[in-house]
Each structure stands twice: as C-alpha cells, then as structure tokens.
C-alpha positions as CSV (number, residue, x, y, z in Angstrom):
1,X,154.8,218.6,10.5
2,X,154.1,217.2,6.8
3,X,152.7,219.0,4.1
4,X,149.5,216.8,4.4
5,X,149.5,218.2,8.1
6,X,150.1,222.0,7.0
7,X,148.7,222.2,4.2
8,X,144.6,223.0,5.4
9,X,144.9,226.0,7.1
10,X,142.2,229.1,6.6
11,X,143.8,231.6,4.0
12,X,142.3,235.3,3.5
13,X,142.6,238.3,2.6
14,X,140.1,241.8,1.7
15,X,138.2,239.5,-1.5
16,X,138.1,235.6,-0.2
17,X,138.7,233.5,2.3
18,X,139.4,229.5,2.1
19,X,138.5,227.2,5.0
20,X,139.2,223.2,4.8
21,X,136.5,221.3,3.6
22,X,134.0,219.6,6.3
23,X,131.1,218.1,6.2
24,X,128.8,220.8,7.4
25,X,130.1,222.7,3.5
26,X,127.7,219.9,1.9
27,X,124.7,221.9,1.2
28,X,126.3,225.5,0.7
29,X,128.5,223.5,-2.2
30,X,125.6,221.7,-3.2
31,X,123.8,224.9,-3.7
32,X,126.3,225.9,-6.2
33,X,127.6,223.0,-7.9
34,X,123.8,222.0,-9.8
35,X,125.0,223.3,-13.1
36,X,126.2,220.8,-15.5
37,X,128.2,223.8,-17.4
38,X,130.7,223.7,-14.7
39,X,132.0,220.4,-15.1
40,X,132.3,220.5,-19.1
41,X,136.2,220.1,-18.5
42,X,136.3,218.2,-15.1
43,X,136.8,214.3,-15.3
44,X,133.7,214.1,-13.3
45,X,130.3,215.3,-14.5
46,X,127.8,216.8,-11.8
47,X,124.1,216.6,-13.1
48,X,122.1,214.7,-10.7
49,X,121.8,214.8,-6.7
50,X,123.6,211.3,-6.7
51,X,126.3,212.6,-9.0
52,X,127.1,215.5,-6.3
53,X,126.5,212.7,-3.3
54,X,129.7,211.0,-5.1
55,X,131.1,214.1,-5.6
56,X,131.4,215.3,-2.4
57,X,132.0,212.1,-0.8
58,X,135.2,211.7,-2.2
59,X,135.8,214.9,-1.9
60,X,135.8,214.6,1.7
61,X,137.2,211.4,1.9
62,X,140.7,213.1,-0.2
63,X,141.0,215.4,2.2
64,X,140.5,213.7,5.2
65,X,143.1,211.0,4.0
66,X,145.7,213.9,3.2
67,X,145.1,213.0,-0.7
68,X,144.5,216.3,-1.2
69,X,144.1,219.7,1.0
70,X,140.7,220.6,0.0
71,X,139.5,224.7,0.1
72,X,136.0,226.1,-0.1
73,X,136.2,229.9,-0.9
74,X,133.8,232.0,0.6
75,X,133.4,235.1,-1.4
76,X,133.9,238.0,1.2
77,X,131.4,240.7,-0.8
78,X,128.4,238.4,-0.5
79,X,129.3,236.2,2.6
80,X,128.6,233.1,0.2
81,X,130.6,229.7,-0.7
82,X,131.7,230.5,-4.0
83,X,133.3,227.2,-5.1
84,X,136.6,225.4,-4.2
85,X,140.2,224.4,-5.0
86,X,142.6,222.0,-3.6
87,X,146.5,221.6,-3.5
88,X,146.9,217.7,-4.8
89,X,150.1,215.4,-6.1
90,X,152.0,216.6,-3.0
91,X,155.5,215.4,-4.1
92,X,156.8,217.3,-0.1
93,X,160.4,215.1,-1.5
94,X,160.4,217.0,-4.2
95,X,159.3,220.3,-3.2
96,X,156.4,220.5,-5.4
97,X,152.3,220.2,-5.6
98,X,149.7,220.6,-7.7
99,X,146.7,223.7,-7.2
100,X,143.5,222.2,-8.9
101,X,140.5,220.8,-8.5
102,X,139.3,224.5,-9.3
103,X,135.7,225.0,-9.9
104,X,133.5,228.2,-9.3
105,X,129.6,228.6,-9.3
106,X,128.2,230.7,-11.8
107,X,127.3,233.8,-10.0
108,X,131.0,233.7,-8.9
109,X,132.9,233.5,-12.3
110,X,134.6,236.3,-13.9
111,X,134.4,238.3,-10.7
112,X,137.8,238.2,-9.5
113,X,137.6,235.4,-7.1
114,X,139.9,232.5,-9.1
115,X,142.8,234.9,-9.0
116,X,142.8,235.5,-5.2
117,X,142.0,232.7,-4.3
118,X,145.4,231.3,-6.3
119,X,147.3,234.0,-5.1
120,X,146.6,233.2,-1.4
121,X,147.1,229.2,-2.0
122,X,150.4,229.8,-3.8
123,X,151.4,232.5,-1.1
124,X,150.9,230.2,1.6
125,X,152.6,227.4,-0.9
126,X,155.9,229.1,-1.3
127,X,156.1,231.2,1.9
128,X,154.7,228.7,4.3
129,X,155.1,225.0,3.0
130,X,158.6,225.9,1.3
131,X,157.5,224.9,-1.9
132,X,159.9,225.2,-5.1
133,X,157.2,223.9,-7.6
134,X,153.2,224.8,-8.0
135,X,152.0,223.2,-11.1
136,X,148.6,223.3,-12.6
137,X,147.3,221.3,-15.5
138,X,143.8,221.7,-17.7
139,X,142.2,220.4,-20.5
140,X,143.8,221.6,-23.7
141,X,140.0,222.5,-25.4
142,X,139.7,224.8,-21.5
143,X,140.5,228.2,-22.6
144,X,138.9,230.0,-20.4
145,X,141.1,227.9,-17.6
146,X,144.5,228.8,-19.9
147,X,143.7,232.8,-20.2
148,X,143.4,232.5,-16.2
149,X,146.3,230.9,-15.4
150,X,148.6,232.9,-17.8
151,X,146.5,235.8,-16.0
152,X,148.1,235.1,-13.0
153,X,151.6,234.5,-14.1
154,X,151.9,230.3,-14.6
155,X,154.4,229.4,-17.5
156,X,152.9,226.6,-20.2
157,X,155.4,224.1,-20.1
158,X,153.6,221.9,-22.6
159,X,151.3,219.2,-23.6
160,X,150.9,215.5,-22.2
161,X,148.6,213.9,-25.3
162,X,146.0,211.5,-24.8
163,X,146.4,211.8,-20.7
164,X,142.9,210.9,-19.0
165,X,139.7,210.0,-20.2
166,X,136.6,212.0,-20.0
167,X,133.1,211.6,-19.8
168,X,131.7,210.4,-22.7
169,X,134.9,208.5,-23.3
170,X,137.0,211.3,-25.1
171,X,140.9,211.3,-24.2
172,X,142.0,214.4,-22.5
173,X,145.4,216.2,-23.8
174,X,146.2,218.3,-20.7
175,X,148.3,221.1,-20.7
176,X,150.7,221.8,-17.3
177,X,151.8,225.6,-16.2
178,X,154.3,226.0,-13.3
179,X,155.4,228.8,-11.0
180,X,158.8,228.5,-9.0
181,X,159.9,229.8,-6.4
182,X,162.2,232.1,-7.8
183,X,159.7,233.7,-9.9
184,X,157.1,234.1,-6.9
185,X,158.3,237.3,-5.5
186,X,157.6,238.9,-9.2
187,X,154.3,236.8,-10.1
188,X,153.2,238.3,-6.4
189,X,153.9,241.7,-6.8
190,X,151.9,241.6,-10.1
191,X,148.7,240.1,-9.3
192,X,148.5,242.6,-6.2
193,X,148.8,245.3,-8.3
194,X,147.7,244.7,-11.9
195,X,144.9,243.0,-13.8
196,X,147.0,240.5,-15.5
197,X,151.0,239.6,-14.9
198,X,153.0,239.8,-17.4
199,X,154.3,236.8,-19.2
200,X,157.8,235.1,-18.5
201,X,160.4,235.7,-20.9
202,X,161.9,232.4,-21.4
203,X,163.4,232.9,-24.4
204,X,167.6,232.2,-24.4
C-alpha cells in the first residue's frame, strides 16, 4: 500500500496517543483551538467560529484526499485532545515527508506532549513507512518551535527567504530541520531517555 494509505494509523505510547482525524474530533479541537496566540506563526489565523469552520474543513478535506495524514493527540494523563500534527509533502519516490501542521492548546504546551508525539510519528516514519527523510520547517521569528525541534534531535539545514506570506501580508523566511534515517536509531535512543538530544556534529 502507498504512503497516503499507511500513513493514518493510531500511534501510542505511556504519554499520548494519535488517532486520524474524523469528523466526530470537531468540537474536542474546537474546544482548544479558540486562542488566537496559537496561530501567531501558522499561515492561517483562528479567531472567530468561521475561521475554525475553515479550519477544520480543510483540514478534513487534506486528509481525506491523502494531502496530508492528519493526527489529533489525546493527552493520556487527562484523557483530553491536546492538539494535532500531520505528516504532509509526501515525496513516497523520494523517500521523504514532511511532520507539521503542529499546534497544541494551551493547557497542553510545555508539558511534554510535542516531543512524544514527534517521536512516535517519526518512529512509525522510519520504522514503518521506510522513510529516509523527515523534514520539518518553521517560521524563522518561531523560537519556541526551533528550541523544540533541536530538542528532539532535527539538524537546521538553513533558510529559504521570503517563502510564504502570512497574515497580515508579511513574507515568511522559514527555516527546514531534517532527520535521516541513519541518524534515527541515535535521535531515538535520546529522546527516550534524556530531556533534550544532543546536537549533530556536522562539522568536517
């Protein structure tokens, strides 16, 4: 089967679990998602009802068109939806996708969550979809999203200038990280048993 077809599968461990979106996730991400704070760095802004109607309607409409595989995490200490992620720009050819789309509610953040929830999507990325590749890419002005994913072991490979706009009509530099597959097996062994991994020597 393709990546678009393996891809959503339920992921867990002791801290989270991530189902595929449906429908039914509406309201449980709605009751999270109503703080514009969240979106400062996303290309979409969330602050009204209909804002979130859009937002979740092509949300579901991604996934169900294999655009993107789209995850709601469920925290597993509080039994609540804690926000979502999504493996997108899956290159199967090539080997290689993209884990984004991140966004957690505010009760959720700094808790722990963002890291397991990107160590089970890039587990099941290299060990079950055969990736070579998982790339991520954020705002350059994000740093809370930079500290994370140099928390978890992603390489900064560099800056793409004036790359998207924003709202409000700003130009976005985004900046890309990458794991491969031949530095899983290390990245993994760190973030199950240390608070950060340590940083790739790429020097020589």
């Amino acid at each position: 089967m393709s990546w678009a077809q393996n891809a959503p599968a339920v992921l867990e461990n002791e801290h989270v679990v991530l189902r595929p979106v449906s429908p039914q996730d509406r309201e449980a991400v709605r009751d999270i998602a109503m703080a514009p704070e969240i979106w400062r760095y996303f290309v979409s802004m969330i602050e009204t009802d209909a804002d979130f109607e859009t937002f979740f309607d092509a949300t579901l409409a991604d996934h169900e068109a294999g655009r993107r595989a789209v995850f709601v995490i469920t925290d597993k200490s509080t039994g609540r939806t804690a926000g979502s992620m999504s493996f997108g720009n899956m290159a199967e050819a090539d080997r290689r996708l993209e884990i984004g789309w991140s966004w957690l509610g505010r009760d959720f953040q700094g808790k722990g969550i963002n890291r397991w929830a990107k160590y089970l999507l890039l587990e099941h990325a290299f060990e079950n979809l055969d990736a070579e590749r998982v790339e991520f890419k954020t705002d350059i002005l994000n740093e809370q999203a930079r500290r994370g994913l140099r928390n978890i072991g992603a390489v900064e490979e560099g800056t793409l200038r004036s790359f998207n706009f924003m709202p409000g009509g700003r130009r976005r530099d985004a900046i890309f990280y990458s794991v491969l597959r031949a530095e899983w097996p290390r990245v993994k062994q760190e973030l199950a048993t240390k608070p950060k991994v340590s940083p790739l020597d790429t020097a020589g």
